[in-house]
Every structure is written in C-alpha cells, then in structure tokens.
DRENLUMVO-206432 format. One line per 3 residues: number of its first residue (from 1); their letters; for each residue x, y, z of N, C-alpha, C. Coordinates in steps of 0.02 Angstrom, whole numbers, always signed. Layout:
DRENLUMVO-206432
NUM = a = X:Y:Z:X:Y:Z:X:Y:Z; ...
//
This chain:
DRENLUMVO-206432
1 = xxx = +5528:+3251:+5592:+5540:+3307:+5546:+5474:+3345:+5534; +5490:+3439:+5538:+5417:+3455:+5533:+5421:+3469:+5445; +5371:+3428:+5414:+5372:+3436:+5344:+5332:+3516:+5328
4 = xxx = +5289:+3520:+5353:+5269:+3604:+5339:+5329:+3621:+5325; +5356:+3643:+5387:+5422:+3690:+5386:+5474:+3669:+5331; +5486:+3619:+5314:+5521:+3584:+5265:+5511:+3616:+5192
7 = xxx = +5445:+3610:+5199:+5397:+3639:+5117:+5414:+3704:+5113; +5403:+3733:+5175:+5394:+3839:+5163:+5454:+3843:+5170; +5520:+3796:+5190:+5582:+3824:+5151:+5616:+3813:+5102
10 = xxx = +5576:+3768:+5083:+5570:+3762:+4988:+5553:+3812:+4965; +5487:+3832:+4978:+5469:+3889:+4941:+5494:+3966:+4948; +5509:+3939:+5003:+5564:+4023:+5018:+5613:+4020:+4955
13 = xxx = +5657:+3971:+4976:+5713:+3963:+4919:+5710:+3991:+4846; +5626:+3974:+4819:+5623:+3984:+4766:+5589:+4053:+4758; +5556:+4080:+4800:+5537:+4143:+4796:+5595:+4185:+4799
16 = xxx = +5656:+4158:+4838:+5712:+4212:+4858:+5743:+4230:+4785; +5739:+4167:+4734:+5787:+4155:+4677:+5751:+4239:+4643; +5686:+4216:+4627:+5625:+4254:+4600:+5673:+4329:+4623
19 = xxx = +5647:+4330:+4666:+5660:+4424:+4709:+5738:+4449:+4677; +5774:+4388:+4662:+5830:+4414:+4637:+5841:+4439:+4596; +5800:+4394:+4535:+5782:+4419:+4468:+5757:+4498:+4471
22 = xxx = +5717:+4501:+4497:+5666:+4556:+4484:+5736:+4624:+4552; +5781:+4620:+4553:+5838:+4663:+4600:+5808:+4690:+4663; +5790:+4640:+4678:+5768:+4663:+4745:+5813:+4578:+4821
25 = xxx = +5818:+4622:+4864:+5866:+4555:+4895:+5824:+4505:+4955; +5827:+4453:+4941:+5811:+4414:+4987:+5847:+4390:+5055; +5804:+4370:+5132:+5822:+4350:+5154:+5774:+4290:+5181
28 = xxx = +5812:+4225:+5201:+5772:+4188:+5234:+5789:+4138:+5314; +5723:+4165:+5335:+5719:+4176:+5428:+5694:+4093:+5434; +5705:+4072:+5480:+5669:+4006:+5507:+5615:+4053:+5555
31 = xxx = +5623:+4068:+5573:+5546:+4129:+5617:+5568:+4197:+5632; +5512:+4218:+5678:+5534:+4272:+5680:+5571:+4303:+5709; +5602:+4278:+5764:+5644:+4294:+5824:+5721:+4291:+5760
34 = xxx = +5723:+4262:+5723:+5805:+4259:+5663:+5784:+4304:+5629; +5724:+4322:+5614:+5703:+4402:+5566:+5716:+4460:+5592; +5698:+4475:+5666:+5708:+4535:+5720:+5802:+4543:+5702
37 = xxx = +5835:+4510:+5726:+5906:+4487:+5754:+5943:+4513:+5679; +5902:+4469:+5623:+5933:+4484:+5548:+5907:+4545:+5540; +5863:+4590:+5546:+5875:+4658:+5540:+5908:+4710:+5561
40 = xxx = +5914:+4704:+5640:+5938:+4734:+5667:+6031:+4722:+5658; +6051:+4678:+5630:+6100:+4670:+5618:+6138:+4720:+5559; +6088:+4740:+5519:+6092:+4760:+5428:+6081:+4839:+5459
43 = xxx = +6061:+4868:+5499:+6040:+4938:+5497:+6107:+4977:+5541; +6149:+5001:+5509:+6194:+5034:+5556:+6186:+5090:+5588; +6194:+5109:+5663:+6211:+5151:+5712:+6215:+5201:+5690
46 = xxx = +6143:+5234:+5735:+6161:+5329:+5680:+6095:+5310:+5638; +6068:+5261:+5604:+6026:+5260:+5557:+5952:+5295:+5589; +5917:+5344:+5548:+5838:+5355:+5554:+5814:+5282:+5527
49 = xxx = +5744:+5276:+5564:+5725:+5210:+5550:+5629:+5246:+5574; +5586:+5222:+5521:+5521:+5222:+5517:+5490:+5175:+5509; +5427:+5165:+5513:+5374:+5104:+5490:+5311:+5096:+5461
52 = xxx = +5283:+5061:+5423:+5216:+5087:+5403:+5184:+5040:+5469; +5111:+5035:+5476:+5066:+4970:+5495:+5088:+4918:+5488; +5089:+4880:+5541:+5107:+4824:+5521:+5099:+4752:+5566
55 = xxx = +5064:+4734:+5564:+5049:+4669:+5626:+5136:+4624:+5603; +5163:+4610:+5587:+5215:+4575:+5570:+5263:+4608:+5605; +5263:+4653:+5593:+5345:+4694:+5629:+5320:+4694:+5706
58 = xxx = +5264:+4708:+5735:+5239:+4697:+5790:+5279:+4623:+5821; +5234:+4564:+5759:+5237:+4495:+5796:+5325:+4485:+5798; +5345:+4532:+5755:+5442:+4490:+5779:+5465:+4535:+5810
61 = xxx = +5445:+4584:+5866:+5463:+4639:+5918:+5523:+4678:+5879; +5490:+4704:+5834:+5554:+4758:+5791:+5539:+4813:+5820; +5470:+4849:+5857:+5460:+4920:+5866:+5510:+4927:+5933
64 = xxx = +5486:+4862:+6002:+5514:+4876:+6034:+5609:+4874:+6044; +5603:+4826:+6002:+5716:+4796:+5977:+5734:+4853:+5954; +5708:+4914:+5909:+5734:+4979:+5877:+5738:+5029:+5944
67 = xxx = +5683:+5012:+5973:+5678:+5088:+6024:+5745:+5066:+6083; +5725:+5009:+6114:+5769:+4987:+6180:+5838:+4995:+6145; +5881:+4974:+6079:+5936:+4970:+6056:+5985:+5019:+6078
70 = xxx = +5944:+5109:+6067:+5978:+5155:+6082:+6021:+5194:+6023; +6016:+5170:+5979:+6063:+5183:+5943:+6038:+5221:+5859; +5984:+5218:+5863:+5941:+5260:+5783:+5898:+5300:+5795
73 = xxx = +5890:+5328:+5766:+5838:+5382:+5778:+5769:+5349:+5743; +5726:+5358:+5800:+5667:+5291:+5774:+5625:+5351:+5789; +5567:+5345:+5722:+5513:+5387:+5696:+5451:+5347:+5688
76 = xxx = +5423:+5339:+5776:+5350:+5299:+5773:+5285:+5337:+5780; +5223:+5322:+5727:+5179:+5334:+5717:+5145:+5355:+5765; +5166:+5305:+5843:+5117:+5310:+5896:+5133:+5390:+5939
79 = xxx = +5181:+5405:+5927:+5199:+5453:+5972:+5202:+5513:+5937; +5164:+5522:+5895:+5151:+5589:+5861:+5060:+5606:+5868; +5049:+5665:+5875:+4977:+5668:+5907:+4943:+5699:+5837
82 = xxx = +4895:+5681:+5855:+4822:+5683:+5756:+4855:+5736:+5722; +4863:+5792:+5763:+4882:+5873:+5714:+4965:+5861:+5672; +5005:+5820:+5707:+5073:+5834:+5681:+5074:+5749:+5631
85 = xxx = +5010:+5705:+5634:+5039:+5651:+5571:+5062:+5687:+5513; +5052:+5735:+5507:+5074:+5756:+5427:+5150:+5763:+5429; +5165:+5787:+5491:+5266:+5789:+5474:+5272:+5738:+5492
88 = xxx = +5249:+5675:+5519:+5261:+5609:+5545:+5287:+5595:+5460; +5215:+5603:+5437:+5236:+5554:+5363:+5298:+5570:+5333; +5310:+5649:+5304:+5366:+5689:+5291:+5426:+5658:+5310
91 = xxx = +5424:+5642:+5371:+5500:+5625:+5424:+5519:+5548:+5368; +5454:+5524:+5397:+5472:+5430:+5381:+5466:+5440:+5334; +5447:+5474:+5267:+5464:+5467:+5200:+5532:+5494:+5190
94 = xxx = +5568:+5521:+5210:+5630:+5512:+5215:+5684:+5499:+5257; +5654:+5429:+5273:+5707:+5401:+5327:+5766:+5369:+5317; +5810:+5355:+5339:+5849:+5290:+5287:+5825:+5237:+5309
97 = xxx = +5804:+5204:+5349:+5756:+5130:+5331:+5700:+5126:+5347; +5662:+5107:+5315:+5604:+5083:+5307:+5568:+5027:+5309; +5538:+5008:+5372:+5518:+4939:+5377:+5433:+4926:+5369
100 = xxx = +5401:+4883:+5342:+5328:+4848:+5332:+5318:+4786:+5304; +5257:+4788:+5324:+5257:+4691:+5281:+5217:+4693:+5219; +5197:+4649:+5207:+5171:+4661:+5130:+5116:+4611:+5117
103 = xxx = +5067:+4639:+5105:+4996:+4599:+5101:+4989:+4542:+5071; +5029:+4516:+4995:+5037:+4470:+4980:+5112:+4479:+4949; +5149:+4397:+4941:+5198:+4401:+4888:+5181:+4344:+4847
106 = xxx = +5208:+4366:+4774:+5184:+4291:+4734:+5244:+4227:+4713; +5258:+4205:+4705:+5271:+4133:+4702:+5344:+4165:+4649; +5316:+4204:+4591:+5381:+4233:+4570:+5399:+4313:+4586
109 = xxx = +5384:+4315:+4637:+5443:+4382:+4666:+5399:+4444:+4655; +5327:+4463:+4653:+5287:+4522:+4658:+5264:+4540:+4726; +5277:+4586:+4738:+5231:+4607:+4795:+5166:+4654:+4780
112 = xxx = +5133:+4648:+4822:+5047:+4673:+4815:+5045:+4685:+4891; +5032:+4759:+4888:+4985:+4813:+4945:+4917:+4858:+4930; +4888:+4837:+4977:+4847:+4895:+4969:+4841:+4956:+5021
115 = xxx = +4828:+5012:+5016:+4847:+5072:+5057:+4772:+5104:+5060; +4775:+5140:+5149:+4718:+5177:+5133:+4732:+5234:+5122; +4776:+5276:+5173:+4804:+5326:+5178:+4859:+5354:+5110
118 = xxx = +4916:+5284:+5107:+4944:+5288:+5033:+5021:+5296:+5059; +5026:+5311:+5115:+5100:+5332:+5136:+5169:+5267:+5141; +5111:+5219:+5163:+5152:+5152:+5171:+5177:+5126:+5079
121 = xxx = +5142:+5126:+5045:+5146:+5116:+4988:+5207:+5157:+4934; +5181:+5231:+4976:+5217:+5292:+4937:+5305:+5280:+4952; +5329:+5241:+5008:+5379:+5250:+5052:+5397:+5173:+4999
124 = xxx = +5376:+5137:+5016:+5390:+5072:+4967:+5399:+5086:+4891; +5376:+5140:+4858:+5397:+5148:+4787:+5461:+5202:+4787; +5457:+5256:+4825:+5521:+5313:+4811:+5511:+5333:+4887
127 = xxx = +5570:+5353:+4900:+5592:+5389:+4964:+5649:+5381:+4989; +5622:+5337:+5065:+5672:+5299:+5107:+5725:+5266:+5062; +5781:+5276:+5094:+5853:+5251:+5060:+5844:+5180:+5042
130 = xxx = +5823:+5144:+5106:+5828:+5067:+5109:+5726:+5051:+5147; +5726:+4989:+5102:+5666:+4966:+5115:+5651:+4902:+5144; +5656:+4898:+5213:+5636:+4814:+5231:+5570:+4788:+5227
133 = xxx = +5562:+4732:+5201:+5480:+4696:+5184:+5494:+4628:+5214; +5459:+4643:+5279:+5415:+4560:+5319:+5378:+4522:+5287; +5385:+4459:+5267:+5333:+4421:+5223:+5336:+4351:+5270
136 = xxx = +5280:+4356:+5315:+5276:+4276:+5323:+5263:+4242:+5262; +5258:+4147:+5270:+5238:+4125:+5220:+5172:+4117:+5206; +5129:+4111:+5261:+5052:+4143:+5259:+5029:+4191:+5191
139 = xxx = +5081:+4220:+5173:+5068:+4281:+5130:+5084:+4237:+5048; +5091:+4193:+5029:+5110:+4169:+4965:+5055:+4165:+4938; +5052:+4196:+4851:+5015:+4185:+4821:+5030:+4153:+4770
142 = xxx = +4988:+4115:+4705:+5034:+4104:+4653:+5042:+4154:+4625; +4983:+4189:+4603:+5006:+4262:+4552:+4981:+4315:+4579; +5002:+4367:+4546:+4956:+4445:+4555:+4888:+4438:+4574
145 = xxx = +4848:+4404:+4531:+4774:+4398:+4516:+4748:+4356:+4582; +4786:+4321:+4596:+4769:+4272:+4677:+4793:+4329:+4749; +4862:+4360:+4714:+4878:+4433:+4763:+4825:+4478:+4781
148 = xxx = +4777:+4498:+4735:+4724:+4528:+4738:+4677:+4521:+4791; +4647:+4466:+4783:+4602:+4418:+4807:+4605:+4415:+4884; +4682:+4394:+4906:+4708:+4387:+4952:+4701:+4430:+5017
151 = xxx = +4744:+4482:+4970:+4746:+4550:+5001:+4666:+4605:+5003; +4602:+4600:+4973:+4569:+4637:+4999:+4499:+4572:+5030; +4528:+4502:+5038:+4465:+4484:+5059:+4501:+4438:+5125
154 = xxx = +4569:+4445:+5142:+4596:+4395:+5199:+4626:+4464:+5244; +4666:+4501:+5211:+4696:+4537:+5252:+4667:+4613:+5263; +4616:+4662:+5197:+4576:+4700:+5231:+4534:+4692:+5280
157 = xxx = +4488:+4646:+5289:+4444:+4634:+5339:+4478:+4630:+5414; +4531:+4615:+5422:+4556:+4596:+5505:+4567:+4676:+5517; +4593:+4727:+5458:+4643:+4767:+5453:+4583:+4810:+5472
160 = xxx = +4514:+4812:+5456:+4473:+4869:+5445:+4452:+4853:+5539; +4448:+4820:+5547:+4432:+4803:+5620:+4450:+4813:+5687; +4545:+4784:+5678:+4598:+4821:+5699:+4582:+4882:+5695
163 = xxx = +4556:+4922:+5669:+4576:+5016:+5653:+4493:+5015:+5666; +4458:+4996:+5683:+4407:+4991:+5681:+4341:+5071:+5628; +4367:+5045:+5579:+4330:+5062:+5529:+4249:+5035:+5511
166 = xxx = +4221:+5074:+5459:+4146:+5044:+5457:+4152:+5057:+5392; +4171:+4986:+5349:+4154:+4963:+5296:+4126:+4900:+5316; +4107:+4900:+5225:+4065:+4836:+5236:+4106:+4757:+5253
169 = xxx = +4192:+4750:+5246:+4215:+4707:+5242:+4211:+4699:+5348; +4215:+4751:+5371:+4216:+4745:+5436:+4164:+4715:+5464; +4118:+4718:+5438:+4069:+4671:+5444:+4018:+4603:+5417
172 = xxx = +4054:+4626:+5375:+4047:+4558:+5324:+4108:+4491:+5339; +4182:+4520:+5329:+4216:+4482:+5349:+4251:+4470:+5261; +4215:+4491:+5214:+4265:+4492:+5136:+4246:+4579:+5112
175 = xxx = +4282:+4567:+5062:+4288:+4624:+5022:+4211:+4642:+4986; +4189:+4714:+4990:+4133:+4741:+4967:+4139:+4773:+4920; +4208:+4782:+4907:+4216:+4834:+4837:+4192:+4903:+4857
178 = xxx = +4224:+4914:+4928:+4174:+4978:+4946:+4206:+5052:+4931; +4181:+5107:+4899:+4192:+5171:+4905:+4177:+5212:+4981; +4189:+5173:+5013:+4161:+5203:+5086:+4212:+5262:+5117
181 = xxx = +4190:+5314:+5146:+4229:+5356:+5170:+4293:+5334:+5219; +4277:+5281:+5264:+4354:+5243:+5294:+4375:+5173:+5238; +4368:+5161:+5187:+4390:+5134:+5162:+4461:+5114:+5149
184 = xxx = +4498:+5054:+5166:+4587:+5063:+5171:+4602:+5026:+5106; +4562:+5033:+5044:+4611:+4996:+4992:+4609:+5047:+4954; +4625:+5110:+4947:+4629:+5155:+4914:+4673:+5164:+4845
187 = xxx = +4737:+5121:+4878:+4788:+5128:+4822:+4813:+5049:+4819; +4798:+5038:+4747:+4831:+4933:+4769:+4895:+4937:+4723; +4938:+4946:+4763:+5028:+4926:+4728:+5038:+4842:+4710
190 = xxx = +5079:+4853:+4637:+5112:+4794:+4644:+5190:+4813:+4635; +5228:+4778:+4671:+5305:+4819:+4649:+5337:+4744:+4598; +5324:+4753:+4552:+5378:+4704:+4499:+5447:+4690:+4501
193 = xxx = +5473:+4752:+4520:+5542:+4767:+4515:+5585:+4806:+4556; +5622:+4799:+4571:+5652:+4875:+4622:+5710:+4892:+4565; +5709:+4938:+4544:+5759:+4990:+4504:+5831:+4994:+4529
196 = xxx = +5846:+4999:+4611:+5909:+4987:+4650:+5914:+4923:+4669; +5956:+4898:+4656:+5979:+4821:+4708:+5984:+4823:+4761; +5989:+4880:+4789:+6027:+4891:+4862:+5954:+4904:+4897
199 = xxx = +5904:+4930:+4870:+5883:+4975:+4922:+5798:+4932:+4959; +5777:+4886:+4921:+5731:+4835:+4945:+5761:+4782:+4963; +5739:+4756:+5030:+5760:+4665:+5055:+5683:+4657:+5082
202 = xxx = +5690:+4595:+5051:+5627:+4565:+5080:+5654:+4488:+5137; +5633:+4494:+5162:+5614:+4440:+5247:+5561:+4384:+5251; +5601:+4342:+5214:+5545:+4271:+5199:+5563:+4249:+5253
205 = xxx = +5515:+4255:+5292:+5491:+4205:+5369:+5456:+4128:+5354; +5479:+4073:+5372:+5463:+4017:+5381:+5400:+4015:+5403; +5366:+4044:+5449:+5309:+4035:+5470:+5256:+4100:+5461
208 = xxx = +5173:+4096:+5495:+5132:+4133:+5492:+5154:+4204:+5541; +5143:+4270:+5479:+5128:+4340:+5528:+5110:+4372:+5497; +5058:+4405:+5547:+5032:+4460:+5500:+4956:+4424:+5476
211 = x = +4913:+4467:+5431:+4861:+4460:+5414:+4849:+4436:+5330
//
C-alpha cells in the first residue's frame, strides 16, 4: 500500500469538504491523466476555452487534449504575437472556461495567487463563465499566512526563471520583496469564496504539479 497516496487522499477529502463550504466545487483525481479526462468530460462542445500560465495544465496535457479534441474554440496565449496580447486577454477574459492552477491552497478551502501581469487572477475573480483550478497536493498549505510564504518563495522563483526574468528571487532562489521592473507578484489574490456555486471547480490531484 502506497501510504503517501493514502494520506493526500485524506487530505483531499477534507479540503474538498472545505471548498464546499466556501461554494466553490470540488473534484478529486488520483493523478493527472483522471484530471485531463475529468475535465474534458465537464466542458461541452461548442465551448470557448482559455488559460492562464500554468506548469500544471501543461503536466496533465490539457493544452494539447483541448486543441487535438476539435470541438471548442481554444484561445492560446502562444499563438497570438506581442502586438495583439491585449485582445488575447479581452478574448480569454471572456471565455466560457477558464482553466489555471493555483499557487497555493489551504487546508480549509482558500486559494492564494500571485500575478504579474494580473490577467490570470482578474479571470479567476469576474469574467469567464466557469473557472477550472489544478491543485496538485504539492500545493497544500495550512493557512493563508503559510499560502504566502509558499507562493512567493517556492513557486515565484522557478516561475521568474521559466519566463526568465531578472529579479532578485531568480537568482537568489527566495523571495526579495522586490519592486523590480519584471517583477511577477504584483497582485497576491486570495479567493475565500466563490459567490456562484456553479462557476469555480477546483482539481485536487493526488500527486505533485506544478511549482
């Protein structure tokens, strides 16, 4: 028996209860290949579908499962050139789904992002009809205050590197607290609550993705 896996679907369980409370809907994946499969299942034919950044939606092949499918109108970042990101964002802020992962979640049902740009964030508070959120279990915090922590000294640094930025965490490897001109923690969300029942699901993955 793998007891890890045993434990993080304990704690799924109880994070899922959490997310309920707070109206937002849970799902829970044994990995990621049942996360890909469980989304693509929930998004009906005909649907616009966008994404923020995301090493997670990467690691469970959602960019390529949306495009090969045939069947939505898929609005990716990569295929819009520097001058037209601005209607990129426009489009995917009003898409009907919306997929990203989420820098940390806490133990009772908060999520915590931080944004450089602000669009991924902006799309997660109002917009898009429906909101999907990737959360490996890698990502558990106990609270907000450990969410924090998490998110600008585990997952900015890989993130500034990836994008290859020049802050100080890119080279340091933690958080500098920096005002730097490429700086990506510009805006730090926590979402408490979703206002619709319908329109956030979050994707508790059994295992590590993402940063």
């Amino acid at each position: 028996m793998d007891y890890v896996k045993q434990a993080r679907r304990l704690q799924a369980e109880g994070i899922a209860k959490a997310l309920e409370k707070r109206n937002m809907i849970a799902h829970i994946c044994a990995d990621r290949n049942e996360c890909r499969e469980k989304i693509l299942s929930l998004i009906p034919a005909g649907s616009s579908v966008s994404w923020g950044g995301s090493e997670s939606m990467k690691q469970c092949a959602l960019p390529e499962a949306l495009k090969t499918a045939g069947q939505y109108t898929v609005l990716d970042r990569g295929e819009y050139p520097p001058e037209k990101m601005q209607d990129f964002y426009v489009s995917s802020f009003c898409s009907d789904y919306f997929l990203m992962g989420t820098n940390a979640i806490t133990l009772d049902g908060e999520l915590i992002n931080v944004d450089g740009n602000g669009n991924r964030v902006a799309s997660l508070i109002f917009g898009p009809k429906h909101v999907f959120v990737i959360a490996g279990m890698n990502k558990v915090v106990p609270d907000v205050a450990q969410g924090y922590i998490r998110t600008r000294n585990l997952a900015s640094p890989p993130n500034t590197l990836r994008l290859a930025k020049n802050t100080p965490c890119a080279s340091l490897g933690k958080c500098g607290d920096c005002l730097s001109p490429d700086c990506i923690c510009n805006q730090i969300v926590v979402t408490r609550r979703s206002r619709d029942k319908e329109r956030i699901h979050v994707f508790l993955v059994c295992e590590d993705l993402g940063f």
